[in-house]
C-alpha positions as CSV (number, residue, x, y, z in Angstrom):
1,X,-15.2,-7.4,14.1
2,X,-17.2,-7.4,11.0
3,X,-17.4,-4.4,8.6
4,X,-20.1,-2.8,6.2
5,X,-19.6,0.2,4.4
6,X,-22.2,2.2,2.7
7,X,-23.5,5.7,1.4
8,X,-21.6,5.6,-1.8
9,X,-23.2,6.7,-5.2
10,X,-23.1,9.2,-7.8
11,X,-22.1,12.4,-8.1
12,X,-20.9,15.9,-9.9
13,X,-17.7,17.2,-9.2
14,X,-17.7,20.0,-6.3
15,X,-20.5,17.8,-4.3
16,X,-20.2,15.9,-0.6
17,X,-20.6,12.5,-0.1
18,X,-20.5,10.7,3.5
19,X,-19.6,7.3,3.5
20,X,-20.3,5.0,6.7
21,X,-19.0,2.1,8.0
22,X,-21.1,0.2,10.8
23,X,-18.6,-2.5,13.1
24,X,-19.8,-5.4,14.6
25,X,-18.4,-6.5,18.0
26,X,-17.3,-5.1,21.1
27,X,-13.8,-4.1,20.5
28,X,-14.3,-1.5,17.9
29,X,-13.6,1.9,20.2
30,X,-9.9,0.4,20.8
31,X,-8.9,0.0,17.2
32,X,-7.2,2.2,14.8
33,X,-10.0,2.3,12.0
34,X,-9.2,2.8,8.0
35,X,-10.8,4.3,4.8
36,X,-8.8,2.7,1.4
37,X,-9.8,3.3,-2.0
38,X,-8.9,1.7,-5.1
39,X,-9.9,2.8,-9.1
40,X,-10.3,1.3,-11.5
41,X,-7.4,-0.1,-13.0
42,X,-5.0,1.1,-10.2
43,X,-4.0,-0.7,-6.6
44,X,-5.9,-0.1,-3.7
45,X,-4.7,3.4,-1.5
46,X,-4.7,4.6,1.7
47,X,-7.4,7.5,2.1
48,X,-7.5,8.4,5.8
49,X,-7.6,6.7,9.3
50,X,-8.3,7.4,12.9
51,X,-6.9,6.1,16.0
52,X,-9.2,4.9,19.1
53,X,-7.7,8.3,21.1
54,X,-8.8,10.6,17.6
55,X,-5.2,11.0,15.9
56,X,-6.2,11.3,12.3
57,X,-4.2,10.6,9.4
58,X,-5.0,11.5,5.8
59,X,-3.7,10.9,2.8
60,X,-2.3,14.3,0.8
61,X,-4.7,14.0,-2.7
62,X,-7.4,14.2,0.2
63,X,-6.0,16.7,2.2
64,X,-8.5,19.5,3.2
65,X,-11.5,17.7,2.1
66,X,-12.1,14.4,3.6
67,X,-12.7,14.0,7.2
68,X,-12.6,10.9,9.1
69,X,-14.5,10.6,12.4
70,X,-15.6,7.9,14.4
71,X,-19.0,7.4,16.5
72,X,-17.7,4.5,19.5
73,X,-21.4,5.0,20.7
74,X,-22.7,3.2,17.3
75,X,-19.5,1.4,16.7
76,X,-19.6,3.7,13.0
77,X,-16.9,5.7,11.1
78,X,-17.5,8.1,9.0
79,X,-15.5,9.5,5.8
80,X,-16.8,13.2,5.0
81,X,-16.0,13.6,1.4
82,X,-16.0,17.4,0.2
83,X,-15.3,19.0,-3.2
84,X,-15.0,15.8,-5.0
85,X,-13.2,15.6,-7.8
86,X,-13.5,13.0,-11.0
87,X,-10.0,11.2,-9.4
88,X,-11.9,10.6,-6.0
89,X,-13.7,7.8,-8.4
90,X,-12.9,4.4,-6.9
91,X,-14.7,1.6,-4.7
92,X,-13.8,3.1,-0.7
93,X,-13.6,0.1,1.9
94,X,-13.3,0.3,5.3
95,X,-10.8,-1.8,7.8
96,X,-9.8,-2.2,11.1
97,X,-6.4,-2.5,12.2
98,X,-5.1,-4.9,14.9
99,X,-2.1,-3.1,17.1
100,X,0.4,-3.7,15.1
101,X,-1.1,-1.3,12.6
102,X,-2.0,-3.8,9.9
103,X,-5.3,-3.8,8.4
104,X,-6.4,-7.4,9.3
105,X,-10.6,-6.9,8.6
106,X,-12.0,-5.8,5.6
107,X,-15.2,-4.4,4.9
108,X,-17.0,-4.8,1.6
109,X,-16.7,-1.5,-0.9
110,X,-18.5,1.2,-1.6
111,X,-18.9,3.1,-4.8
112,X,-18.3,6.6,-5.7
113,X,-18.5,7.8,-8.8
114,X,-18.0,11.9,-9.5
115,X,-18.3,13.1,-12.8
116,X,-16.9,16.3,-14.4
């Protein structure tokens, strides 16, 4: 599977962003599907994630505002970013994970900036 993230930009504190992630190939619906981020000047972190049967996982600085959803029908995730704050600023990729759980397939980043 091949990954391409987009609908990054900027932004003002408080505002929504939804980022996208568009999978090629046909085994997309069965994987476990990944949003990471990673600032500037910091490692990369897990953000949120979604199983192929919908169990989501997020991580707790995104709590309450992001949502993760996938589309199987367009082979798309989504991350729905709400009240974003300044330390949401960082380059989100997406990845697929292979059964195991490890993130094997890496999409290209996206950037979000939110100013204050």
């Amino acid at each position: 599977v091949q990954l391409q993230a987009s609908g990054g930009g900027m932004v003002q504190a408080g505002d929504s962003l939804r980022l996208s992630c568009a999978a090629s190939g046909r085994t997309f619906s069965s994987k476990t599907m990944g949003w990471f981020r990673q600032a500037p000047g910091k490692e990369r972190e897990f953000v949120a994630s979604i199983t192929w049967s919908l169990i989501t996982d997020y991580a707790d600085s995104v709590k309450g505002r992001f949502s993760i959803s996938r589309d199987n029908q367009k082979n798309t995730v989504y991350l729905q970013m709400n009240s974003l704050k300044p330390e949401d600023t960082a380059v989100y990729s997406c990845a697929a994970a292979v059964p195991t759980g490890a993130y094997v397939t890496w999409g290209q980043g996206t950037l979000v900036t939110v100013s204050s």
